[in-house]
C-alpha positions as CSV (number, residue, x, y, z in Angstrom):
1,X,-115.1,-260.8,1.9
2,X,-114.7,-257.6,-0.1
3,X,-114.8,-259.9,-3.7
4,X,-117.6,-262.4,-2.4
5,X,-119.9,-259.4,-2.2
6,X,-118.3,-256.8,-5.2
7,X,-117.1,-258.7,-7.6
8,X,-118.7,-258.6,-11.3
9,X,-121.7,-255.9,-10.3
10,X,-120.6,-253.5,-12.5
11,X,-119.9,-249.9,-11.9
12,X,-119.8,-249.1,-7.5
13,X,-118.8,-246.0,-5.4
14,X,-116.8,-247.2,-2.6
15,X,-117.4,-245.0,0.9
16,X,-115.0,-245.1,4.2
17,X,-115.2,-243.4,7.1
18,X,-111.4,-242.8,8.5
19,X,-111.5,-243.5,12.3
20,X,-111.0,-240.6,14.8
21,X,-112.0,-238.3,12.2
22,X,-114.5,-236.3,10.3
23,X,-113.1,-237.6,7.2
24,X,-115.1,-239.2,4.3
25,X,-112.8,-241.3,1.8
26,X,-113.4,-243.5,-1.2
27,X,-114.0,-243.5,-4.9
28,X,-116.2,-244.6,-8.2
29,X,-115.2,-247.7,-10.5
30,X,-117.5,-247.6,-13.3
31,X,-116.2,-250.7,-14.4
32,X,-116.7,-254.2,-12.3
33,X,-114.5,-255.1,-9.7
34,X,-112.6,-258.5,-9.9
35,X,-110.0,-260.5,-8.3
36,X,-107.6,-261.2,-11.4
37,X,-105.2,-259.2,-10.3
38,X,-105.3,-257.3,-13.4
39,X,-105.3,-253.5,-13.6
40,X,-108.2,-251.4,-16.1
41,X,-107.6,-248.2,-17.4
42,X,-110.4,-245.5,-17.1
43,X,-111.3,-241.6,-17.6
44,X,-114.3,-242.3,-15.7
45,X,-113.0,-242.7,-12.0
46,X,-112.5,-240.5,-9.4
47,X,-111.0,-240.7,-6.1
48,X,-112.7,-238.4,-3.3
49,X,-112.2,-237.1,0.7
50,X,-114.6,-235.0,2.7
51,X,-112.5,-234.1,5.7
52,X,-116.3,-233.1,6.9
53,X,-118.5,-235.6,7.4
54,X,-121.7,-233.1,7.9
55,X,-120.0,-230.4,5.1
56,X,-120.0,-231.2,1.6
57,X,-118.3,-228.2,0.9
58,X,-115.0,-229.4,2.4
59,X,-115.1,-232.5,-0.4
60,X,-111.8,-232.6,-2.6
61,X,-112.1,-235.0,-5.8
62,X,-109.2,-236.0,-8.4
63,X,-109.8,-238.0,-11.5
64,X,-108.4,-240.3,-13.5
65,X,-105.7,-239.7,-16.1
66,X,-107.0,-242.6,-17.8
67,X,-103.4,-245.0,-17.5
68,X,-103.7,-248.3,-16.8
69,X,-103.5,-248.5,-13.4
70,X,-106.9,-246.2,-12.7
71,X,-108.7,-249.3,-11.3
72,X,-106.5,-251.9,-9.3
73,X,-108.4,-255.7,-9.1
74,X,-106.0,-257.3,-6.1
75,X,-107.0,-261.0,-5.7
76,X,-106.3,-260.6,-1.8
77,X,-107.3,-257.3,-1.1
78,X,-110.3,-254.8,-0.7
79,X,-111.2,-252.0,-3.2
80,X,-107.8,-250.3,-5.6
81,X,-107.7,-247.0,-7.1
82,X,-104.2,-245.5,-9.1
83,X,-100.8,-246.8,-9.7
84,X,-99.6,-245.4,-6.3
85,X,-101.5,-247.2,-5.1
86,X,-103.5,-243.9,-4.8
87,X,-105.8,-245.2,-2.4
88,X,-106.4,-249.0,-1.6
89,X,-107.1,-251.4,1.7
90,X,-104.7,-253.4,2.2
91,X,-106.0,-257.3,3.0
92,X,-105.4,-257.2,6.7
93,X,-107.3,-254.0,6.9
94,X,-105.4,-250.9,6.9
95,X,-105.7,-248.3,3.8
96,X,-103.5,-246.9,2.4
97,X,-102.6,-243.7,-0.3
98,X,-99.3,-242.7,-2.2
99,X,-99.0,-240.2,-4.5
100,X,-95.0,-239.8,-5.1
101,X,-94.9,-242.6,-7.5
102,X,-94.7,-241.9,-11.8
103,X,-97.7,-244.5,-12.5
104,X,-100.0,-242.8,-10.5
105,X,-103.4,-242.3,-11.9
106,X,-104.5,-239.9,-10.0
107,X,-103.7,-236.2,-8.5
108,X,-102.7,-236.0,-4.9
109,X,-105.3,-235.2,-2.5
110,X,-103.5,-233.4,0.3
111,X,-105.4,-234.5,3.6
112,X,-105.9,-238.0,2.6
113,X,-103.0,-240.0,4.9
114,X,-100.7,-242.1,3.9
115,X,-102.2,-245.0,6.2
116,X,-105.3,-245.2,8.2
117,X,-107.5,-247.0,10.0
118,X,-111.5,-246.6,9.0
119,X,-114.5,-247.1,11.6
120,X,-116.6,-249.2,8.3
121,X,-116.7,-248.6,4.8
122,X,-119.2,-249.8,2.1
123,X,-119.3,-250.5,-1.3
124,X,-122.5,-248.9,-3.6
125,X,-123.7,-250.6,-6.4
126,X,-124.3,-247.5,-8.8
127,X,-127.4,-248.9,-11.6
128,X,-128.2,-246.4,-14.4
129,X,-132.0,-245.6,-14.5
């Protein structure tokens, strides 16, 4: 579902809600999003967590390190950020993050779990004016 409706629209901010929380999760790919399993490397993107939902204050972002692993296009699963993974849903659902690994791409955002479950998430198409 994910690649019928976001592939090849160009540059997207990815929202998610985790479930039982306050928490806001996601992040920007101002690239395209593709399903050839090939990984792009990027400055531009950013992974993000609001840990509350009515409090932008609480938002924590990381960026890119540019490597080649900032923007992950999985052929059988939803939306990839980082060589962690740093923060990616996994095809039967779940997300997941991981920062302990060498290739990641971006810096560890503390609250962000390791695995969760999210009420709904969407993906923005982001069109410069």
């Amino acid at each position: 579902m994910f690649h019928n409706k976001c592939d090849n629209k160009g540059a997207t901010i990815v929202v998610a809600k985790i479930a039982n929380s306050e928490s806001i999760v996601g992040g920007y790919n101002p690239l395209q999003w593709d399903a050839s399993d090939q990984d792009k490397s990027t400055f531009d993107s950013f992974i993000y967590l609001i840990t509350d939902e009515k409090n932008i204050e609480t938002a924590k972002i990381g960026y890119s390190n540019g490597n080649k692993y900032s923007i992950r296009n999985f052929s059988n699963r939803g939306p990839g950020f980082g060589g962690g993974p740093n923060l990616y849903r996994d095809r039967k659902g779940p997300w997941h993050s991981s920062f302990d690994n060498y290739y990641s791409s971006y810096p560890e955002i503390d609250d962000i779990p390791a695995r969760f479950e999210v009420d709904d998430y969407e993906v923005f198409q982001v069109i410069k004016r």
